[in-house]
C-alpha positions, 0 to 999 in steps of 0.5 A: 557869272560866265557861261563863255567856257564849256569845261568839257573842252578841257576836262580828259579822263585823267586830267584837266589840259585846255588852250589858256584865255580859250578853254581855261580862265582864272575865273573857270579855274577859281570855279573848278577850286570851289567845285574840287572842295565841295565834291571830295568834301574838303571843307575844313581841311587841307588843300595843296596847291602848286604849279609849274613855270608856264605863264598862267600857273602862278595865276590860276594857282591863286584863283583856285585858292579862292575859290578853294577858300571860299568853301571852307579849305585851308590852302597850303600853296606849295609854289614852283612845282614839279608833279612829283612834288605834288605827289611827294607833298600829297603823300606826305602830309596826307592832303589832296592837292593840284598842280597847274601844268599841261606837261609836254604840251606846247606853251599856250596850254595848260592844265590841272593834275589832281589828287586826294590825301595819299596821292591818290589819283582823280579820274572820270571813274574817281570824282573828276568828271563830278569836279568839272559838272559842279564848277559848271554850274559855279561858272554858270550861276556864280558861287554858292552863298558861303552861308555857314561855311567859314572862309578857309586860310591861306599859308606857304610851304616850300616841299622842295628839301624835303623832297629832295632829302626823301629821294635822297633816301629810297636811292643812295648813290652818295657812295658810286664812282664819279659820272658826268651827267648832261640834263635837258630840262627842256626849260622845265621843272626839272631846271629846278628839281635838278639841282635840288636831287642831283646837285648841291644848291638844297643838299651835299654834293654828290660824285655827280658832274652835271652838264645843265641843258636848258635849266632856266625855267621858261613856260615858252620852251625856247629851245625845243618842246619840252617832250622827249618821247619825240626823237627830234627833241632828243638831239641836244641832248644826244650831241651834248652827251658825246661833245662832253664825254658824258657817262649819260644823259637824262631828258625830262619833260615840262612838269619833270614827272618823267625822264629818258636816258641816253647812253654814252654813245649818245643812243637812247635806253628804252623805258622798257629797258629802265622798267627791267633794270628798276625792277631788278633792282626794286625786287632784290631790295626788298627781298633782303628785306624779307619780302617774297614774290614782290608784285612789279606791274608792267602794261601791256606794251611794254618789251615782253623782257620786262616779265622776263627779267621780273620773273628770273629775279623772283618777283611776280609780274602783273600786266594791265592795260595802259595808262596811269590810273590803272597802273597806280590801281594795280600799285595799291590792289597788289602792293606793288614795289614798282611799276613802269611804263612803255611812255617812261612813267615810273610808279614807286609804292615807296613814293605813295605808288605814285610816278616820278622819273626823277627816282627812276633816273637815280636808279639808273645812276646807282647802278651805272655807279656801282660797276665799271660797265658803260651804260651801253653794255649795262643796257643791253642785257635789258634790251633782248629784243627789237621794239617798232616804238609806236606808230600811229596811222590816221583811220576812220574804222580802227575796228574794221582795220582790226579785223583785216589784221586778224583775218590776214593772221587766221590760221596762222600759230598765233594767240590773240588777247583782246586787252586794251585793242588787240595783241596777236603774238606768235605761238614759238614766242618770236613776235608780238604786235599790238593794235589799240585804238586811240580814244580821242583821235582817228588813230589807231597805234600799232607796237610790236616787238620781235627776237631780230629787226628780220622778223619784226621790220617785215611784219610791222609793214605787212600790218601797217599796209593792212591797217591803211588799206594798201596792197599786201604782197607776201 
C-alpha cells in the first residue's frame, strides 16, 4: 500500500503523463491496470498492452499486466509500440488497450494513452477520471481480494506486419516515381515504424530511397527533442534534406502518432497544408466509390483553405473545437473519411477514426509521386494564405485580456464566435485571428491568418500588444 502518489498530478483530461519515480510508479501503475479492467468491465476479456522505447515503458507495461490480470483480463502484450499500433491493433482485433508513452515529452516522463475495443478514445468526460479515483484507492488500500475472480492470462503478439501491410493498404504508392526521402525519427518509434511502412525489413521494397535520421530508439532523445512542432528541433532534418538533394522530409515525434513534412527546399508544409492535400485526396477516393458530400473535420484553427479545398472538391466541411476527443467524436457522429489538425494529428475513419501520421505522410508521397511537381510547387496551391502559427503570451486575466481585443475591434466590420476562446474574422473575409485560453497554464494562445503577411503581421502585433498590456499606436 502506498499513499506517496497522488494520481491527480498525473491524470490530463485526455491522457496519463507524469515525471517517472515523482508521479508515476510501477506499483501506481500496477494500480491504474487493476483499476482500468474494473471500471470498463473487462474481466474475462482482452486487454492490449504495449509501449515505447522510453526507460520505464517495458516496466510499467508489465506492472499493468498484473494488475490487469489480477481482476480477471487477458493481457495480449504487443511490445514495442508506436500509438498508432495501438490504435491499429485496438481496432483490429476489437480490444481495449494502452501504450506506455509521454509522446514529445522529455526523457523523465511518461505516461498512459488508453482506449476501449474499437479504438475508442478514453477521456475525463468517457471513464479516465473514474480509472485514476478507483487506482487511488488500489494504491492507497492495496488491491481487492480477487474472491471469485479468475486470474487473467498473459500471451504475446507481435502487430507490426500487420500494421504495416494494412497501411500498405488504404495508400498505394508501390507504383509512384522514385523519391529520396530523409526521416528523423527523433530517436522515436518511428525508428522502427519507418522501416516496417516505407522500407523493406517487414515488407517488399517500395520506389522510396530513405535517408534515416536518428532511428536507434533511444528514450533519452540524444539528438534533440523528439517534438517537431518546435522549428528548433527541425533543423536536422531541413539540413539533411538539401545535403541529400532529397524530394522531402518526414519528421515524427517520440510515439511516431504525428508527422511534419519538409519540402525540397528544405521549408516545412504546414499541417493545415497536409490536412487540404489529404482531404482532397480522401473525398475524390470515395466519391468514385459512390459515396456523396463526404464529411472532412477540421478545428478551428486550422488555415480557413481547409474548408475551402473541402468544399470545391464536393465534401462537406465540418469545424470543431481543438483537440483530439472532439475531433475523434465528430469522426464517428458524422461518419467522417478524415480529419486534420493545426498540430499535425491526422484521423482517418478508415484507421477506425483514429489518428496516425504515418498514413498522413503516405498520402503525401502518393501524391508527390504520382506527378512530376516539386512539393514546393505541389504545396503551395494548399497554401493560399499567411498563418502567425501559435503564440502564446503568459497573462493572468485571459478573460480580461479577451475582452481588450474586443473592445479594441467594436464597431469595426467583423464577426465574432465564441467557439473554444474567441475568433474575430474581417467581414471582407481578409483575416481571421483567434485567442483560446490555455486550460492548465497562464497562457493565452492567439493564431491568425490573413490573405498577405501586410495584413496580418500588423494586426497580430497590434493584438498581442492589447493582450500583454502594451502601449497600442495605430
Amino acid at each position: 500500500m502506498s499513499e506517496e502518489i497522488d494520481l491527480n498530478q498525473s491524470f490530463k483530461a485526455y491522457d496519463v503523463r507524469g515525471v517517472v519515480g515523482e508521479s508515476l510508479n510501477a506499483e501506481a501503475i500496477e494500480a491504474i491496470g487493476a483499476a482500468f479492467v474494473d471500471v470498463l468491465s473487462l474481466s474475462g476479456k482482452d486487454v492490449l498492452v504495449g509501449g515505447d522505447m522510453r526507460p520505464s515503458s517495458a516496466e510499467f507495461a508489465q506492472a499493468f499486466a498484473r494488475g490487469a490480470t489480477y481482476r480477471g483480463a487477458n493481457v495480449i502484450m504487443l511490445g514495442l509500440i508506436s500509438t498508432d499500433e495501438l490504435y491499429f491493433a485496438s481496432g483490429k482485433l476489437d480490444a481495449a488497450g494502452v501504450v506506455f508513452t509521454a509522446s514529445h515529452n522529455p526523457a523523465q516522463y511518461n505516461g498512459i494513452k488508453m482506449s476501449t475495443s474499437g479504438a475508442r478514445p478514453i477521456s475525463s468526460a468517457t471513464g479516465l477520471f473514474d480509472i485514476r479515483d478507483v487506482a487511488q484507492q488500489y494504491l492507497n488500500e492495496g488491491l481487492p481480494v480477487s474472491g471469485d475472480t479468475p486470474q487473467g492470462s498473459i500471451t504475446e503478439r507481435d502487430v507490426l506486419a500487420d500494421y504495416a501491410a494494412y497501411l500498405r493498404e488504404l495508400v498505394d504508392i508501390s507504383s509512384i516515381r522514385p523519391l529520396k526521402i530523409v526521416v528523423d525519427a527523433g530517436n522515436g518509434m518511428g525508428g522502427m515504424t519507418t522501416p516496417a511502412v516505407l522500407g523493406d525489413t517487414v515488407l517488399s521494397a517500395l520506389p522510396l530511397n530513405i535517408v534515416p535520421l536518428y532511428f536507434e530508439l533511444d528514450g533519452a532523445f540524444p539528438n534533440h527533442p523528439a517534438n517537431p512542432l518546435e522549428p528548433e528541433n527541425l533543423k536536422d532534418l531541413q539540413a539533411a534534406v538539401l545535403e541529400h538533394g532529397a524530394d522531402m522530409g518526414l519528421a515524427f515525434d517520440g510515439d511516431a502518432d504525428r508527422c511534419f513534412v519538409i519540402d525540397e527546399r528544405g521549408l516545412p508544409l504546414s499541417p493545415s497544408a497536409i490536412t487540404a492535400l489529404v482531404a482532397v485526396r480522401e473525398i475524390a477516393r470515395v466519391q468514385a466509390a459512390g459515396e456523396e458530400n463526404p464529411v472532412i473535420i477540421h478545428n478551428l484553427i486550422t488555415s480557413k483553405a481547409v474548408p475551402e479545398f473541402v468544399t470545391k472538391s464536393g465534401g462537406t466541411p465540418v469545424m470543431t473545437r481543438v483537440g483530439h476527443s472532439f475531433i475523434k467524436a465528430e469522426m464517428a457522429s458524422q461518419g467522417a473519411v478524415f480529419g486534420g489538425e493545426h498540430s499535425a494529428h491526422y484521423y482517418f475513419r478508415d484507421f477506425y477514426n483514429a489518428d496516425t501520421g504515418m498514413l498522413a505522410a503516405m498520402h503525401v508521397l502518393a501524391a508527390l509521386g504520382e506527378q512530376d511537381l516539386p512539393l514546393s510547387e505541389l504545396g503551395a496551391e494548399y497554401e493560399p494564405y499567411v498563418a502567425t502559427g501559435e503564440i502564446n503570451s503568459e497573462v493572468e486575466d485571459k478573460q480580461g485580456a479577451t475582452a481588450r481585443v474586443l473592445a479594441h475591434f467594436d464597431g469595426e466590420p467583423v464577426d465574432v464566435m465564441t467557439m473554444d476562446g474567441t475568433t474575430i474574422s474581417a467581414k471582407d473575409g481578409s483575416w481571421w485571428i483567434n485567442l483560446r485560453p490555455s486550460n492548465t497554464e497562464p497562457f493565452l494562445r492567439f493564431n491568425g491568418e490573413g490573405r498577405t503577411a501586410e495584413i496580418i503581421e500588423p494586426l497580430r502585433d497590434t493584438v498581442l500588444a492589447i493582450v500583454r498590456g502594451e502601449n497600442v499606436t495605430n
